[in-house]
C-alpha positions as CSV (number, residue, x, y, z in Angstrom):
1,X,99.2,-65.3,6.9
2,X,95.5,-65.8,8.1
3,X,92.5,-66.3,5.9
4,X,91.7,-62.4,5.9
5,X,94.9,-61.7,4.6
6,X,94.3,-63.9,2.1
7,X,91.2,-62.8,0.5
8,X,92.1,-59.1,1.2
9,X,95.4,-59.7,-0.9
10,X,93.8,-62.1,-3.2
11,X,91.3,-59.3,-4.1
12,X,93.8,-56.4,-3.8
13,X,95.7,-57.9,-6.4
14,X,93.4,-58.2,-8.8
15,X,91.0,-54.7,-7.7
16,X,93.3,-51.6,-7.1
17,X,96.6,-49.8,-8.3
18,X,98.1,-48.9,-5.2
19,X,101.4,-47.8,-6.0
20,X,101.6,-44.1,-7.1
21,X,102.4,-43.9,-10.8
22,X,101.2,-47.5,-11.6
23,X,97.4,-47.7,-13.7
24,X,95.3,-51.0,-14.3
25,X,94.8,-53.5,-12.2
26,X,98.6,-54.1,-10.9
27,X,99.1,-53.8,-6.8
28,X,101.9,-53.4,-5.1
29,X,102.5,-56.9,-2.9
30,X,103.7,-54.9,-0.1
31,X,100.9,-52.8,0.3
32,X,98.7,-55.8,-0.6
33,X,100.2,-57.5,2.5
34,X,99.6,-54.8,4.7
35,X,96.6,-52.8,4.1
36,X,96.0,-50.2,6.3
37,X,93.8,-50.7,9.5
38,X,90.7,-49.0,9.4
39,X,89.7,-49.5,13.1
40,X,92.2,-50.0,16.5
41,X,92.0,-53.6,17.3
42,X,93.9,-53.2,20.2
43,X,90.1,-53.4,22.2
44,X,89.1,-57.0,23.4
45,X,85.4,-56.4,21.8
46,X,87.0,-55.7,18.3
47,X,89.0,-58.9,18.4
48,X,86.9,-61.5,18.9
49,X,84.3,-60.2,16.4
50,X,84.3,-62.1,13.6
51,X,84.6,-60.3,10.4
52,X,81.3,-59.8,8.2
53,X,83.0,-61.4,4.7
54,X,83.6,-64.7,7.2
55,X,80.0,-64.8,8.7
56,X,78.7,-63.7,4.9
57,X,80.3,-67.0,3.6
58,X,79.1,-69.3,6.2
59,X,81.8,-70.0,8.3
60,X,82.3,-68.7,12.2
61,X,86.3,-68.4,11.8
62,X,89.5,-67.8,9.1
63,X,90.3,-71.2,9.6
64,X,87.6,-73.6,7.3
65,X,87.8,-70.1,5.1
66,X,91.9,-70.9,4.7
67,X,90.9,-75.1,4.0
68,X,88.5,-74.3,1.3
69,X,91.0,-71.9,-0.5
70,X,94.0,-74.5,-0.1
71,X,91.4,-77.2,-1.5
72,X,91.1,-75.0,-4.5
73,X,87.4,-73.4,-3.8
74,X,86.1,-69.5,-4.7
75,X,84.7,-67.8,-2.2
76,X,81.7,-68.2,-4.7
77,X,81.9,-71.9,-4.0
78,X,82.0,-71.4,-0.1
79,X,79.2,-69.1,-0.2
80,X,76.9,-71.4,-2.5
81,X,77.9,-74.2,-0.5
82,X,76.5,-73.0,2.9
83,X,73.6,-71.3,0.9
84,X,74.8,-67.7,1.4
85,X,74.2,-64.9,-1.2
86,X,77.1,-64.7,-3.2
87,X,76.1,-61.0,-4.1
88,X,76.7,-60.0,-0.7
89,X,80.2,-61.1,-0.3
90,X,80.9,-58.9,-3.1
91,X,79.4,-56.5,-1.7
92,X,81.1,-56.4,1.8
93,X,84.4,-56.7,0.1
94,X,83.7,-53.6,-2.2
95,X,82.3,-51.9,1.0
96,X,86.2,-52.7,2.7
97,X,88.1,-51.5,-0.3
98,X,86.5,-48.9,-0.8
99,X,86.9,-47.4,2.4
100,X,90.6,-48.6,2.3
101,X,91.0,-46.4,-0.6
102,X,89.7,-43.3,0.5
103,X,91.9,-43.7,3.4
104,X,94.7,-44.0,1.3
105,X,93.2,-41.0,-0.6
106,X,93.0,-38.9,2.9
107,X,96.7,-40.2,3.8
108,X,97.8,-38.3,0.5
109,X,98.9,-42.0,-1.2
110,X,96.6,-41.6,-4.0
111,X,96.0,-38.5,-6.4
112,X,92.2,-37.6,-7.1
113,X,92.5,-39.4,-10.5
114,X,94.0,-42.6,-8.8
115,X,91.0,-42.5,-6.6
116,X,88.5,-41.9,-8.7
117,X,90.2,-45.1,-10.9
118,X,90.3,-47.3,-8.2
119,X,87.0,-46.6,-6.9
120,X,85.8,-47.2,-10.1
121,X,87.2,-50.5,-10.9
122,X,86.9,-52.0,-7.3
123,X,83.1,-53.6,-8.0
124,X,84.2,-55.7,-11.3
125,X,87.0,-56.6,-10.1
126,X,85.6,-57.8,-7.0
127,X,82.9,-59.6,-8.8
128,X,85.7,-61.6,-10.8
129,X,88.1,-62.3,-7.8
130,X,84.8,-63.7,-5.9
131,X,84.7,-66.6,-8.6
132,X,89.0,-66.9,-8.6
133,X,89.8,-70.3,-8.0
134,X,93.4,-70.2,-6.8
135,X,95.7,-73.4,-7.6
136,X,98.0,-73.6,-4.7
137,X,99.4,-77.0,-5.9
């Protein structure tokens, strides 16, 4: 699993229903692990751009992102750590979801009210995944 995988699912699991019929803040691990793609990264230009959320915390690659979550660090840590604004991690990561969601809304996985739920709740819980320390002891 690489380090974007990790944050997404990290922050999917605490941010979004994303199994029909489910409310709150439960995900579904196997949509979690699999969001859908929003671009084609099939082009050579698209896959060696390094993702905003990684340059946003201070590091060029997935890899020093993946040591400091195994060490036990937030990506709140990371980012005050290489004097990044922490603010604007969460804001990239809202950005993602949220545009993961309404594709899931035009795909016909969500209703409107599921939509409208999970848009709502994506900032806060966001915000509070940001600071999760995960203990992978």
């Amino acid at each position: 699993m690489n380090i974007k995988q990790v944050i997404i699912v990290g922050t999917m699991a605490f941010v979004v229903t994303l199994s029909p019929g489910l409310s709150g803040y439960s995900a579904s691990a196997a949509v979690a692990l699999n969001p859908p793609k929003l671009t084609d990264l099939s082009n050579d230009a698209k896959e060696t751009e390094v993702d905003p959320v990684i340059e946003a915390l201070g590091f060029t690659d997935e890899e020093g992102i993946y040591e400091e979550l195994l060490e036990g660090h937030s990506l709140a840590d990371m980012a005050e750590s290489n004097h990044k604004d922490v603010n604007q991690i969460i804001d990239l990561q809202v950005s993602q979801l949220r545009e993961q969601v309404t594709v899931r809304y035009a795909q016909g996985s969500l209703t409107q009210e599921q939509y409208e739920q999970q848009l709502d709740e994506i900032p806060s819980i966001v915000a509070d995944s940001v600071l999760k320390r995960y203990d992978l002891s």
